[in-house]
DONU-777737 format. One line per field, with one value per residue (C-alpha): x, y, z; residue in one letter; chain. Coordinates in nm, 3 decimals. Each point is the difference from the previous one (the first is absolute). Example, Ala and Ser with C-alpha at 12.3 -4.5 7.8 and 13.67 -1.06 7.14 Angstrom:
u [1.230;0.137]
v [-0.450;0.344]
w [0.780;-0.066]
nugu [a;s]
zapa [A;A]
This chain:
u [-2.723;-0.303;-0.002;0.325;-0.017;-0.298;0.131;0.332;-0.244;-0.176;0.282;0.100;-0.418;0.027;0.155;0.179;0.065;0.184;0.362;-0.086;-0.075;0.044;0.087;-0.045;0.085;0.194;0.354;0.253;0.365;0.215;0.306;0.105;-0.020;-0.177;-0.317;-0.332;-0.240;-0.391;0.147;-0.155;0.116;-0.128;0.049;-0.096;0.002;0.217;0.226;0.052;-0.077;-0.010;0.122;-0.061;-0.294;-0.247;-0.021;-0.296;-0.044;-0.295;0.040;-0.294;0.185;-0.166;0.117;0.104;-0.009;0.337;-0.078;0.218;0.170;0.393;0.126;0.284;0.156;-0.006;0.238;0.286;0.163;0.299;0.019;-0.205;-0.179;-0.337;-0.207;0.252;-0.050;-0.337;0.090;0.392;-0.041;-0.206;0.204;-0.231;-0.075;0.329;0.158;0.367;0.167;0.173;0.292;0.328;0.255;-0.087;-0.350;0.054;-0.253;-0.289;-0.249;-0.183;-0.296;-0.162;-0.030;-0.198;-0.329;-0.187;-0.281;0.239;-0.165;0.319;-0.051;-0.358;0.173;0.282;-0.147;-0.222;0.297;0.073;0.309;-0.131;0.300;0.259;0.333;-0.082;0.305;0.015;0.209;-0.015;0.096;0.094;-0.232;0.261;0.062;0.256;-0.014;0.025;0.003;0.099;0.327;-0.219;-0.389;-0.106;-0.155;-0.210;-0.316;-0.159;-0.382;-0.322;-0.169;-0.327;-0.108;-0.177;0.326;0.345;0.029;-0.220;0.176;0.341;0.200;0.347;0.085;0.317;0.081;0.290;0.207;-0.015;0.335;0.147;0.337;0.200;0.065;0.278;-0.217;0.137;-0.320;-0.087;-0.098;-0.285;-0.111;0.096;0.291;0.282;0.154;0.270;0.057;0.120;-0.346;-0.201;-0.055;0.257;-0.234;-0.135;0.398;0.062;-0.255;0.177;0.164;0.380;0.047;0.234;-0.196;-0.318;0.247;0.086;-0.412;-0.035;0.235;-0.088;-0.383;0.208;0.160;-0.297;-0.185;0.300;-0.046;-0.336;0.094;0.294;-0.258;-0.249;0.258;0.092;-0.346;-0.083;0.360;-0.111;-0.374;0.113;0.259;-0.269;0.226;-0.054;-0.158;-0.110;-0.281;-0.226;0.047;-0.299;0.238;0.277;-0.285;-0.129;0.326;0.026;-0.207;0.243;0.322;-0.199;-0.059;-0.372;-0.111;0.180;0.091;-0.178;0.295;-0.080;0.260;0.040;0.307;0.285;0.251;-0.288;-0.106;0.341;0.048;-0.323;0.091;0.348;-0.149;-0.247;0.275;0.204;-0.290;-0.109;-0.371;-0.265;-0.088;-0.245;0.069;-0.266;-0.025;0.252;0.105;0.301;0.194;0.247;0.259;-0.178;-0.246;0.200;0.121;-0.359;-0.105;0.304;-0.075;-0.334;-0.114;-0.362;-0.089;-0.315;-0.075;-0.221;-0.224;0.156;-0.189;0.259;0.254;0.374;0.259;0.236;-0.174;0.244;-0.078;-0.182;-0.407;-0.072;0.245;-0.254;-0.240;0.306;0.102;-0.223;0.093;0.363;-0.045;-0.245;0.319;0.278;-0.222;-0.043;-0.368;-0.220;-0.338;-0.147;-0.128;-0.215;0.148;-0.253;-0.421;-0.180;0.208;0.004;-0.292;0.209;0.253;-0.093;-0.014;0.399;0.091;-0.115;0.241;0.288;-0.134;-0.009;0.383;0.123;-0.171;-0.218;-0.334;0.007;0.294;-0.195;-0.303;0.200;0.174;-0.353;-0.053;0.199;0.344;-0.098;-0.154;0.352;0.170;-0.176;-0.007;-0.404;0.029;-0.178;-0.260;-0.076;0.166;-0.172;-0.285;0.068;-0.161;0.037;0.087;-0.183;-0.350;0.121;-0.132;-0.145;-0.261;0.064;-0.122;0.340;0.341;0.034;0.344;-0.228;-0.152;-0.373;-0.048;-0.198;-0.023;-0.315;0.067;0.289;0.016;0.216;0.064;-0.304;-0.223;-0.134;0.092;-0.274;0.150;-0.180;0.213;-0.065;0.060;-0.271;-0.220;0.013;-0.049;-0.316;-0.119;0.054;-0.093;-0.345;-0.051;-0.322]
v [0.688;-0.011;-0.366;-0.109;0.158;-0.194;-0.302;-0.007;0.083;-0.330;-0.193;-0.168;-0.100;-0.232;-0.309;-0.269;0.217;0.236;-0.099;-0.042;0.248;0.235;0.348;0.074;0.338;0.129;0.157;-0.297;0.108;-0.281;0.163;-0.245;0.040;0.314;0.104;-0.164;0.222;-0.157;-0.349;-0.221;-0.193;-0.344;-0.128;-0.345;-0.130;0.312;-0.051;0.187;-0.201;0.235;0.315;0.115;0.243;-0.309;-0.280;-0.250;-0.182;-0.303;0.009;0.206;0.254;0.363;0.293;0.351;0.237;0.253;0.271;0.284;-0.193;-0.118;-0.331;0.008;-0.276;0.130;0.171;-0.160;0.236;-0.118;0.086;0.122;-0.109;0.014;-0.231;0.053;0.338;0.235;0.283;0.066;0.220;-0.212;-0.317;-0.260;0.037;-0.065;-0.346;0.057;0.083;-0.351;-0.008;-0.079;0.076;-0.329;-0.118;-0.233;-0.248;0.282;-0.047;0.309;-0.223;-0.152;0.352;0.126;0.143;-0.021;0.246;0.262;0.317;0.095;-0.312;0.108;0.334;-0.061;-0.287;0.292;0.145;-0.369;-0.165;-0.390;-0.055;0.119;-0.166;0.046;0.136;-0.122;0.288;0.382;0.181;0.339;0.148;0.048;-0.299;-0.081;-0.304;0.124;-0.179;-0.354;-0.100;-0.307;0.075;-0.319;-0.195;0.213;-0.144;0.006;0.021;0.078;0.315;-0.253;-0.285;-0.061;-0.130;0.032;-0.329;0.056;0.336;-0.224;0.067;-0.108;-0.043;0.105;0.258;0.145;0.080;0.322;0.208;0.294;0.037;0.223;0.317;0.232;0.237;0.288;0.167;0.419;0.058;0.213;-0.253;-0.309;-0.043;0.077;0.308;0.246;0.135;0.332;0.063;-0.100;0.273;-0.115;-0.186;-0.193;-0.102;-0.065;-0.285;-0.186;-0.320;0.041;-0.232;-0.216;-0.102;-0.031;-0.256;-0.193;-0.041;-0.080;-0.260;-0.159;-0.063;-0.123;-0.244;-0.086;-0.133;-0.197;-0.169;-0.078;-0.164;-0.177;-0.191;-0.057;-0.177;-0.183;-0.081;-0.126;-0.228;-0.171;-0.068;-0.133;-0.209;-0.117;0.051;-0.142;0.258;0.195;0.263;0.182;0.395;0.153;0.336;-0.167;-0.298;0.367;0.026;-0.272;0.100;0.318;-0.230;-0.211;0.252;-0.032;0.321;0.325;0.274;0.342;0.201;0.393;0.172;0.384;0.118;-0.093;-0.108;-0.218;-0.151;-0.073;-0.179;-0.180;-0.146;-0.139;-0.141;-0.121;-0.179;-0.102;-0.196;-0.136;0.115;0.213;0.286;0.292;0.397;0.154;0.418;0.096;0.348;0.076;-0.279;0.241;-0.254;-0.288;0.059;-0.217;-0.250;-0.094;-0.027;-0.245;-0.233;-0.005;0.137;0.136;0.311;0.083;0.398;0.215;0.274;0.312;0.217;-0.011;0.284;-0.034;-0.180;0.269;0.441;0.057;-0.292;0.048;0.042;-0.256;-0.310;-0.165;0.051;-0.069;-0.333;-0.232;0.125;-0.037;-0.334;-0.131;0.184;-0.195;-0.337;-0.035;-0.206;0.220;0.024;0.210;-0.038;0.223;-0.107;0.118;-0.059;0.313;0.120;-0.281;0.049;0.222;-0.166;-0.032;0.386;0.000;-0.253;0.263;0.272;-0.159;0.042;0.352;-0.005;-0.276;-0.312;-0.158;-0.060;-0.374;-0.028;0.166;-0.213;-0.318;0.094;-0.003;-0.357;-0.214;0.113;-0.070;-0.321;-0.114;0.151;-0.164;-0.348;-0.007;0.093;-0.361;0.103;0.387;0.318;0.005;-0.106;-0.314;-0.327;-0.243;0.269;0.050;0.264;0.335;0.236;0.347;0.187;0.400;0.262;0.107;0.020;-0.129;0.151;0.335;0.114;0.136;-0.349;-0.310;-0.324;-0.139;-0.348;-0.248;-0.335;-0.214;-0.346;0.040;0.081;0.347;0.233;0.277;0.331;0.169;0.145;0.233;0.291;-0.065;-0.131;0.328;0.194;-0.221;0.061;0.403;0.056;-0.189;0.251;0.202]
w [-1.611;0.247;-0.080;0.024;0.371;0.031;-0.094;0.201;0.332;-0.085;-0.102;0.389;0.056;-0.330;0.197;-0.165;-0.268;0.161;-0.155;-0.358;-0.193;-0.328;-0.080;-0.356;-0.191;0.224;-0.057;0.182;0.107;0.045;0.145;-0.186;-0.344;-0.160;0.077;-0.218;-0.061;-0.008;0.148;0.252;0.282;0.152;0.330;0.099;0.366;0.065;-0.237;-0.372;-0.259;-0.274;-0.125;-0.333;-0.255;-0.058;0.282;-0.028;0.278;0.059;0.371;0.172;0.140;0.051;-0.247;0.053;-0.268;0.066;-0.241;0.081;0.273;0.075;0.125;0.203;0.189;0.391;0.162;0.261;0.244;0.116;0.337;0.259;0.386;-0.151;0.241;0.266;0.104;0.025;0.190;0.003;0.296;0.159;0.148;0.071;-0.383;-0.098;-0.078;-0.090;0.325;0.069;0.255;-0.072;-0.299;-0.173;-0.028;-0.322;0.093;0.027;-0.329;-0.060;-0.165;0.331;0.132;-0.256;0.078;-0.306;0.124;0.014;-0.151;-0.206;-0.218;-0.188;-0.063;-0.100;-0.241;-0.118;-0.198;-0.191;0.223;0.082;0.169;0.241;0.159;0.337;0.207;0.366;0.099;0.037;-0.295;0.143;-0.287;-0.212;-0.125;0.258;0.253;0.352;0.355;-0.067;-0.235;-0.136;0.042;-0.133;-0.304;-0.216;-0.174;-0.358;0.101;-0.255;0.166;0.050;0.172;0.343;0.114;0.004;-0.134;-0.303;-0.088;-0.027;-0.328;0.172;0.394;-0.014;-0.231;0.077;0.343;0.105;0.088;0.065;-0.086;0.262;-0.054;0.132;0.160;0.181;0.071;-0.004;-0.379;-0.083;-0.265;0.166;-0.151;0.177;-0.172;0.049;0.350;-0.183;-0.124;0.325;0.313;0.281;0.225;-0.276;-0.081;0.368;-0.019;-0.272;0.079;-0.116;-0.358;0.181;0.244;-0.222;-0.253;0.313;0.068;-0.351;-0.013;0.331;-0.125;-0.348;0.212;0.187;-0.335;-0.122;0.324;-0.063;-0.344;0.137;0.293;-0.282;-0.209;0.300;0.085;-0.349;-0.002;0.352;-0.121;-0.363;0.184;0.289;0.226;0.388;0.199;-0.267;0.147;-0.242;-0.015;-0.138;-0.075;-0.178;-0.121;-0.211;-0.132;-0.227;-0.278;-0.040;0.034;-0.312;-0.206;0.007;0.235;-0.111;0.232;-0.086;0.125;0.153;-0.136;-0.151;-0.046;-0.253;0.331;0.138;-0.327;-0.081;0.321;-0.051;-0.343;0.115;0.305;-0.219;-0.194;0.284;0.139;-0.302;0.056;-0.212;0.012;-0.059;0.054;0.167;0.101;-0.293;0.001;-0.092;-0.153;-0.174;-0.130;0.011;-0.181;-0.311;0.252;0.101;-0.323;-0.125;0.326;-0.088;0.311;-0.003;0.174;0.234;0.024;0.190;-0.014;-0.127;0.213;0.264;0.138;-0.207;0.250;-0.041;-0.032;-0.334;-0.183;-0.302;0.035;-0.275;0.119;0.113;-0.328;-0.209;0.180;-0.187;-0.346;0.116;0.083;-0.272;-0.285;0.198;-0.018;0.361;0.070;0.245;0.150;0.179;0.419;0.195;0.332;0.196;0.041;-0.011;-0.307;-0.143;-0.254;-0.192;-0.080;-0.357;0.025;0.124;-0.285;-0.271;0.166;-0.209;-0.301;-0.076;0.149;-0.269;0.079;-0.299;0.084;-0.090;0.262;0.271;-0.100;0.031;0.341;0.124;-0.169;-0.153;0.094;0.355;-0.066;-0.133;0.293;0.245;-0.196;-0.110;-0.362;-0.113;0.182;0.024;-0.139;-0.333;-0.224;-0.149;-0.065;0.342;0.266;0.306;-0.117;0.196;-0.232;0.039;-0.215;-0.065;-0.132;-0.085;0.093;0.329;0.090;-0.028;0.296;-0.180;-0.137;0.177;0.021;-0.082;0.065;0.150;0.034;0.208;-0.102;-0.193;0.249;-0.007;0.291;0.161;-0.094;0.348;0.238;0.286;-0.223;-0.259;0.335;0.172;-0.349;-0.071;0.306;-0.007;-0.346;0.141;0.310;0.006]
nugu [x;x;x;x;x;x;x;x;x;x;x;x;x;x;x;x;x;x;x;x;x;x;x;x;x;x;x;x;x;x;x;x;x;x;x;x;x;x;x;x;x;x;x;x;x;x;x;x;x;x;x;x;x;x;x;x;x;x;x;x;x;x;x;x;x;x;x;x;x;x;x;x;x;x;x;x;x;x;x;x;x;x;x;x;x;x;x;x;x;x;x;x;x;x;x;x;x;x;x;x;x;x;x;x;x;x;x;x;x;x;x;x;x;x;x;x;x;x;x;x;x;x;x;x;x;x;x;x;x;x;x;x;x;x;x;x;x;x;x;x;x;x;x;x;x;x;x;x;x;x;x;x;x;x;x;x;x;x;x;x;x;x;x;x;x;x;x;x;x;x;x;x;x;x;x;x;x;x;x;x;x;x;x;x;x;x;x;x;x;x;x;x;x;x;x;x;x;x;x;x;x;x;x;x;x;x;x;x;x;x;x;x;x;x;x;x;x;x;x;x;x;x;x;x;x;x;x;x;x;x;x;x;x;x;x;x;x;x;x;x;x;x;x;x;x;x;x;x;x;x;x;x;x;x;x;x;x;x;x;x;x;x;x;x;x;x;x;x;x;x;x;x;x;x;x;x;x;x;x;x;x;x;x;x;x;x;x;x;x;x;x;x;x;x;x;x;x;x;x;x;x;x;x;x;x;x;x;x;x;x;x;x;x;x;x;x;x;x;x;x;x;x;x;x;x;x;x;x;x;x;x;x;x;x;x;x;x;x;x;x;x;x;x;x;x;x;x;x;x;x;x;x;x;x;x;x;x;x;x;x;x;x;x;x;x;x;x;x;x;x;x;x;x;x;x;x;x;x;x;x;x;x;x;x;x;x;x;x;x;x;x;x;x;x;x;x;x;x;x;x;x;x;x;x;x;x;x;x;x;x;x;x;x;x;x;x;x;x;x;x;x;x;x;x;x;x;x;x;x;x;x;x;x;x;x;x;x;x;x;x]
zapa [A;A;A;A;A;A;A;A;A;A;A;A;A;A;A;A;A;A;A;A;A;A;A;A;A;A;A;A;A;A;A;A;A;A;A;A;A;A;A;A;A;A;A;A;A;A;A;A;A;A;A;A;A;A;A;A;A;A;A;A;A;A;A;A;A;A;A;A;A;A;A;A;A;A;A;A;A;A;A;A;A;A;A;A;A;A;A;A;A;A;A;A;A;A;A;A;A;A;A;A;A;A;A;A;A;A;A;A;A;A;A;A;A;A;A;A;A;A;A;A;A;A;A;A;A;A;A;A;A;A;A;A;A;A;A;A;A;A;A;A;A;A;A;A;A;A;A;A;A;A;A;A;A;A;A;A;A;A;A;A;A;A;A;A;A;A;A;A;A;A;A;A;A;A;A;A;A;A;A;A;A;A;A;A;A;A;A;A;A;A;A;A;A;A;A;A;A;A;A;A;A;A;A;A;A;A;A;A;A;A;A;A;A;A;A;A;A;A;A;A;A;A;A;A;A;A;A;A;A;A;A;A;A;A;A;A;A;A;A;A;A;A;A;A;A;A;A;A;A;A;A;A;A;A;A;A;A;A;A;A;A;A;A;A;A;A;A;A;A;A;A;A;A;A;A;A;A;A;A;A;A;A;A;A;A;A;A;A;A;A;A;A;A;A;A;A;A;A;A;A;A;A;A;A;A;A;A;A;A;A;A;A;A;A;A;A;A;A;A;A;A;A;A;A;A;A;A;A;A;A;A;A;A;A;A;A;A;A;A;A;A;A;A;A;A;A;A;A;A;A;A;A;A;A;A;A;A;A;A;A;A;A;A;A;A;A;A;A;A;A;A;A;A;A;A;A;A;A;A;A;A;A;A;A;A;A;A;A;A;A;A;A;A;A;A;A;A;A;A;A;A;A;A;A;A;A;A;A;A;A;A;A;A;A;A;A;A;A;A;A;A;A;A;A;A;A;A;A;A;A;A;A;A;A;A;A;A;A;A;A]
């Protein structure tokens, strides 16, 4: 084992090499297909060539013997500001605070700062890469501050530059979908005034009035949809005049079908209201911050529309609902045929998100399932399944080495690579632990 440690410190020094390689006796997990037990994989020019229990190869590529080890292709979290924010409390180190309801033409990508210090760690627990949100998430999985954040990116967690971490510009569009809030619940979500102390039910906003806000910021994004389609009429048609918006210009790709909208929404009422708007508009979409989709729960899974969730660690919405919903959600969803993955939606957290996947399983979701919502389920959602998700021959070489399971929190990953290359498993943790465990 001292070896194989050895060898995955040495592997980034050996240029020109440092994309091909092969990892023999190992145990290999597709996602999918079974697992092969004592199989190798090859990877040539960042790319696998191979998979299979006896691969011969004439190319000089170096070997690493994975005795006692598990392949695993890495791990994509579907959502978070990693690389936008350091320090939430801190607001110079935050980069999702844009003005304005609609900030469509915002990429998350170019903000990026790829020395952030929640990369290394959270690459330390096997996730290569992350759909970076330009928005606040509230923490919960739920957009706050702007209706439409802007366009999320698919980014490798390494690269000198944003541009070399790249996987996909534009990703998604962020939104929130609005909410009739009407403010004063203990948990956040609204509640019964019966069960609150009278000052607390003062504060609440009558329902009425909180519909008529609702429906008002409803209105606003049909508006927005309406000038886009405008917009892309007049520059199809050239006509005279014509002056290039770079808000509705962002629009486009969303009218075409070719940028999906990751839609905030938690409640059965708002995910209801997302899916027919959805269908009104003609546009696609992806559920992000599920909670409680009650009802449509089947719906979603006969439209075909997949399903982002959060962390389960969070408070219920509502102080009687039931202690496991949020445990229980992902074995719902995976026994109605809904597609899923799983998002950290947040940066210092984020690291553990292979940690919150495994929460479903004791509650009804299959391992496999919660194995694949870390993989190649969100690979498909997110349109990069020829490329990444799994271990097959021709994909993109983001792999991680383990010791064991890796949605278990006692095992490590001994090595990752990202598009072949091998990553530096250092981060400020193991630094500061070196360094300690070396005091006299």
């Amino acid at each position: 084992m001292k070896l194989v440690f050895a060898l995955a410190l040495a592997l980034p020094v050996l240029a020109g090499q440092n994309d091909s390689f092969l990892i023999r006796n190992a145990t290999v997990h597709p996602v999918s297909g079974p697992k092969l037990d004592n199989a190798s994989v090859l990877v040539i020019d960042g790319k696998i060539a191979e998979v299979g229990a006896k691969i011969a190869t004439k190319a000089k590529v170096r070997a690493i013997d994975g005795k006692g080890l598990h392949i695993f292709p890495g791990l994509i979290d579907s959502g978070s500001p990693i690389g936008l924010v350091e320090i939430a409390s801190v607001r110079e180190s935050s980069d999702t605070g844009e003005i304005g309801e609609f900030n469509p033409q915002i990429r998350a990508l170019i903000a990026v700062n790829p020395e952030s210090d929640h990369i290394p760690v959270t690459r330390a627990n096997g996730i290569t890469s992350v759909m970076v949100v330009p928005g606040s998430t509230g923490g919960r999985g739920g957009g706050s501050g702007s209706i439409i954040s802007g366009q999320a990116s698919l980014i490798h967690l390494n690269g000198w530059t944003w541009e070399q971490m790249e996987i996909r510009r534009g990703g998604a569009l962020q939104m929130t979908w609005p909410a009739i809030s009407s403010g004063g619940g203990r948990f956040g979500g609204g509640g019964d005034p019966d069960s609150m102390p009278a000052a607390m039910a003062a504060r609440r906003t009558p329902f009425s009035e909180a519909k008529r806000n609702q429906e008002a910021q409803v209105r606003k994004i049909q508006e927005l949809f309406e000038s886009a389609r405008r917009y892309q009429q007049a520059k199809t048609a050239s006509e005279p005049g014509f002056k290039p918006d770079l808000k509705l210009e962002a629009m486009i790709p969303v009218l075409e079908g070719k940028l999906p909208i990751m839609v905030f929404a938690a409640r059965e009422r708002e995910i209801r209201e997302a899916v027919q708007w959805a269908e009104k508009e003609k546009v696609k979409i992806v559920l992000a911050g599920v909670r409680r989709p009650g009802k449509m729960t089947e719906e979603l899974a006969k439209k075909n529309i997949p399903v982002i969730l959060s962390s389960p660690f969070t408070p219920p919405l509502e102080e009687d609902d039931p202690y496991d919903e949020p445990y229980s959600l992902p074995g719902a969803l995976h026994k109605a045929g809904v597609k899923f993955a799983f998002a950290s939606f947040g940066t210092q957290f984020a690291r553990n998100l292979p940690y919150e996947a495994s929460q479903g399983v004791p509650f009804g979701l299959p391992y496999d399932a919660a194995l694949r919502a870390l993989t190649l389920s969100a690979a498909e959602i997110w349109g990069i399944a020829d490329q990444y998700g799994s271990i097959q021959p021709g994909k993109t070489a983001d792999l991680i080495v383990t010791d064991g399971d890796p949605l278990e929190i006692q095992t490590q990953v001994k090595m990752m690579f990202i598009k072949g290359e091998a990553v530096d498993l250092e981060t400020k943790h193991t630094g500061l632990y070196k360094k300690y465990l070396a005091r006299p």
